[in-house]
C-alpha positions as CSV (number, residue, x, y, z in Angstrom):
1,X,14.8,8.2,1.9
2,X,10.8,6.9,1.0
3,X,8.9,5.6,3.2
4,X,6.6,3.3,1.5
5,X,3.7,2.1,3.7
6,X,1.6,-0.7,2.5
7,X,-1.9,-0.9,4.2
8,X,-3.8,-4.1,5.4
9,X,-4.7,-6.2,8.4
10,X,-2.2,-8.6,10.2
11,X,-2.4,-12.4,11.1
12,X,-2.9,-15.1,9.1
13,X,-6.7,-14.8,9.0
14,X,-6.0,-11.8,6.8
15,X,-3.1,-12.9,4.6
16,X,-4.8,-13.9,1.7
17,X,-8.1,-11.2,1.6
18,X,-9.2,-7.7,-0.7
19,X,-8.1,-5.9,2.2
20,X,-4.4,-6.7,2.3
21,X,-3.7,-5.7,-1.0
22,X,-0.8,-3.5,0.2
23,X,0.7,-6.0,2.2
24,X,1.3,-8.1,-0.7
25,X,2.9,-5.4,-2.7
26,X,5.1,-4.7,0.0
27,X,6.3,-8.4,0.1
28,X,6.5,-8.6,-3.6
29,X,8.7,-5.1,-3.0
30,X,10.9,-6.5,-0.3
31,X,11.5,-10.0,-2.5
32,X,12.6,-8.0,-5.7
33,X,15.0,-6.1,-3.9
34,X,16.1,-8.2,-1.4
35,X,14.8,-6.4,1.5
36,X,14.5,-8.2,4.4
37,X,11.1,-7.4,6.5
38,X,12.5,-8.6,10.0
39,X,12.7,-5.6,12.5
40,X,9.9,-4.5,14.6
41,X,8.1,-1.8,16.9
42,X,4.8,-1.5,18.3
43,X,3.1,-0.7,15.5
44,X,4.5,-2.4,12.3
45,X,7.4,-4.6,10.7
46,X,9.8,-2.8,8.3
47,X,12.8,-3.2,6.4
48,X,15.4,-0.8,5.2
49,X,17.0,-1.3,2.0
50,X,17.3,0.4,-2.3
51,X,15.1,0.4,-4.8
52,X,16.1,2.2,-8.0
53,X,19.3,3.2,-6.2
54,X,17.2,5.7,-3.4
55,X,17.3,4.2,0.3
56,X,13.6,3.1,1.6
57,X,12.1,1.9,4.3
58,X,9.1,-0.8,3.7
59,X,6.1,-0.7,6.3
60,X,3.4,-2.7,7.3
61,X,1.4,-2.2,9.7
62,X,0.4,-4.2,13.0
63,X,-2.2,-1.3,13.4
64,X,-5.4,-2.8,11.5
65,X,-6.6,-0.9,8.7
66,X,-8.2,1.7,10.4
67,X,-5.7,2.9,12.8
68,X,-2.4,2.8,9.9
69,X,-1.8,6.6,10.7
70,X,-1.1,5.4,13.9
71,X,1.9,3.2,12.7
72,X,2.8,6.0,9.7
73,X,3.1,8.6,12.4
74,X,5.3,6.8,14.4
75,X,7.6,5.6,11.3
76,X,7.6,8.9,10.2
77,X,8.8,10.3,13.8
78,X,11.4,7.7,13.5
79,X,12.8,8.4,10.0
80,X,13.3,12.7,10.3
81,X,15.3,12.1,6.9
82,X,12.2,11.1,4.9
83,X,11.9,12.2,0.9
84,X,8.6,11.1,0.8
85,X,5.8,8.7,1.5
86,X,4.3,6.2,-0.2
87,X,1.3,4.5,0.5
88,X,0.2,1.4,-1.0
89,X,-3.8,0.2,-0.6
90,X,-6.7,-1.8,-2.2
91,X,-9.4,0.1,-4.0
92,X,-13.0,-0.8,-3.9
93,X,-13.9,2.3,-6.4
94,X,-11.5,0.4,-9.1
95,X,-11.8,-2.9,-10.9
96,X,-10.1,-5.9,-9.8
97,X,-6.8,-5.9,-11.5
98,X,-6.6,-2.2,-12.2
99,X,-4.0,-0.2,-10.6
100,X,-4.3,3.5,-10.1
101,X,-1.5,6.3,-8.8
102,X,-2.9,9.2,-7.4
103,X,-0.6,12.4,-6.4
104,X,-2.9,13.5,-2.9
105,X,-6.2,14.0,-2.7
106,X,-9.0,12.9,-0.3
107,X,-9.6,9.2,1.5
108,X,-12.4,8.5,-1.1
109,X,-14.1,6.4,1.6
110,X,-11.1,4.3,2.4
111,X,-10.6,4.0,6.7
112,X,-6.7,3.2,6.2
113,X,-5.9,6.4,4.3
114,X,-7.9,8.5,6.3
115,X,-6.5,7.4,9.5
116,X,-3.1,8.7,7.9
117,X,-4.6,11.8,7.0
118,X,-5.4,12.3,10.0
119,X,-2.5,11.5,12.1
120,X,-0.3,13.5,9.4
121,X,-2.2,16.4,9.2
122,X,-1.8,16.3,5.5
123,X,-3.7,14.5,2.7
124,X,-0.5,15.1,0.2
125,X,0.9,12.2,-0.4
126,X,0.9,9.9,-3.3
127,X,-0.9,6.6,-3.6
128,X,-0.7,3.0,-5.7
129,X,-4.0,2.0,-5.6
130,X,-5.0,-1.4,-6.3
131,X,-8.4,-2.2,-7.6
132,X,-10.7,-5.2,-5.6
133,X,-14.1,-4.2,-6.7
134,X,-16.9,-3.3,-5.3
135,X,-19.4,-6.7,-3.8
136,X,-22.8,-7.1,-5.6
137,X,-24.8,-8.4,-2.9
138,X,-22.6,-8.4,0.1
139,X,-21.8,-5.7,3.0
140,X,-18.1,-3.7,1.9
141,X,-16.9,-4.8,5.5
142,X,-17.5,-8.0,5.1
143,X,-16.3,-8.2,1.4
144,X,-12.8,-6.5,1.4
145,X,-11.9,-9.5,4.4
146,X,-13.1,-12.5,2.1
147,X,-10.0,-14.0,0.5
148,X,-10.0,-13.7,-3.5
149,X,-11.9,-16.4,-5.2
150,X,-9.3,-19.0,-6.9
151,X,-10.2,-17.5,-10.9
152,X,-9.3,-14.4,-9.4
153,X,-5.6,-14.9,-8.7
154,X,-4.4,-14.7,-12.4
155,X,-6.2,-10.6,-12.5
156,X,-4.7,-9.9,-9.2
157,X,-1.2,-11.4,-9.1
158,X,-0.6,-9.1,-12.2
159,X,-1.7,-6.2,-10.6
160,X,0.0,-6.7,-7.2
161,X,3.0,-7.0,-9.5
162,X,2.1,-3.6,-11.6
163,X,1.8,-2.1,-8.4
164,X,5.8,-2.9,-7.4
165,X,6.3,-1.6,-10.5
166,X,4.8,1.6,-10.1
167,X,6.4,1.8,-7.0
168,X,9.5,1.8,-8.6
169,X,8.5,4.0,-11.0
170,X,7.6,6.9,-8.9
171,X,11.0,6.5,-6.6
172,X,12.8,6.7,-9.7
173,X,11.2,9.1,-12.3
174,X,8.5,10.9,-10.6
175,X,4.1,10.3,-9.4
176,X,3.9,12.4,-12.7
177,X,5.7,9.8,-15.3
178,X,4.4,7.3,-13.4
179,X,0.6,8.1,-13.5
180,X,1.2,8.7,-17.8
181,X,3.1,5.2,-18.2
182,X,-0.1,3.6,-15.8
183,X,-3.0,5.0,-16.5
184,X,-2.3,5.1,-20.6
């Protein structure tokens, strides 16, 4: 069984912003495949269900982006059966629209990812990165919680909708066909 986490902030105020960029591909995941996001714990909403014929659970976090470890750890303490995880984030690092898998590596800067780094002692699992840009003239923190701009939604509803492909990519064929069919 994956666990695929996807990062952002809850609430409403939140729904729509840079930041929640996992979120949405978690929704977008849990509409394709008719998995139903309904149970809760403390930390995070999650759904059980296939994709590409191999059980998953769906997360998101109730955490806030910089304590998702928190809410990883304990979905991981609760699922002993895990595969793998999965974790779904925004990028600042790529352009808007561009989606990137990486196999492990560091946080790069992001709070979310090294929060589960951190709580998972490990920084070896794969990632679906989805690219929001980096602000001109405006602090990150306050950038990556500003909703997209209205032109923008064309760029990033294809992306979000890459992403849940790649998703389903790497729980069917591999991080390693995955990352050659994306990044080509």
């Amino acid at each position: 069984m994956w666990l695929i986490a996807g990062l952002g902030n809850p609430g409403d105020e939140y729904a729509d912003t840079r930041h929640n960029a996992g979120f949405m591909v978690i929704d977008r995941l849990a509409a394709r495949h008719s998995i139903q996001l309904r149970q809760k714990t403390d930390s995070y909403i999650f759904g059980r269900g296939f994709i590409e014929e191999q059980k998953v659970i769906l997360i998101k976090p109730f955490t806030f982006m910089n304590r998702s470890g928190d809410a990883v750890m304990a979905a991981v303490r609760k699922n002993e059966d895990l595969e793998g995880i999965l974790v779904v984030h925004d990028d600042l690092d790529l352009e808007p629209g561009i989606v990137k898998i990486k196999k492990t590596g560091s946080a790069g800067g992001h709070n979310g990812i090294q929060s589960i780094i951190d709580r998972l002692g490990s920084r070896d699992f794969p990632r679906v990165k989805v690219g929001i840009g980096r602000p001109e003239r405006m602090p990150v923190e306050k950038y990556v919680l500003k909703p997209y701009a209205r032109k923008e939604w064309p760029l990033i509803e294809e992306a979000l909708e890459r992403a849940a492909d790649a998703v389903a990519d790497i729980i069917r064929m591999g991080v390693s066909y995955a990352q050659n069919k994306y990044h080509g």
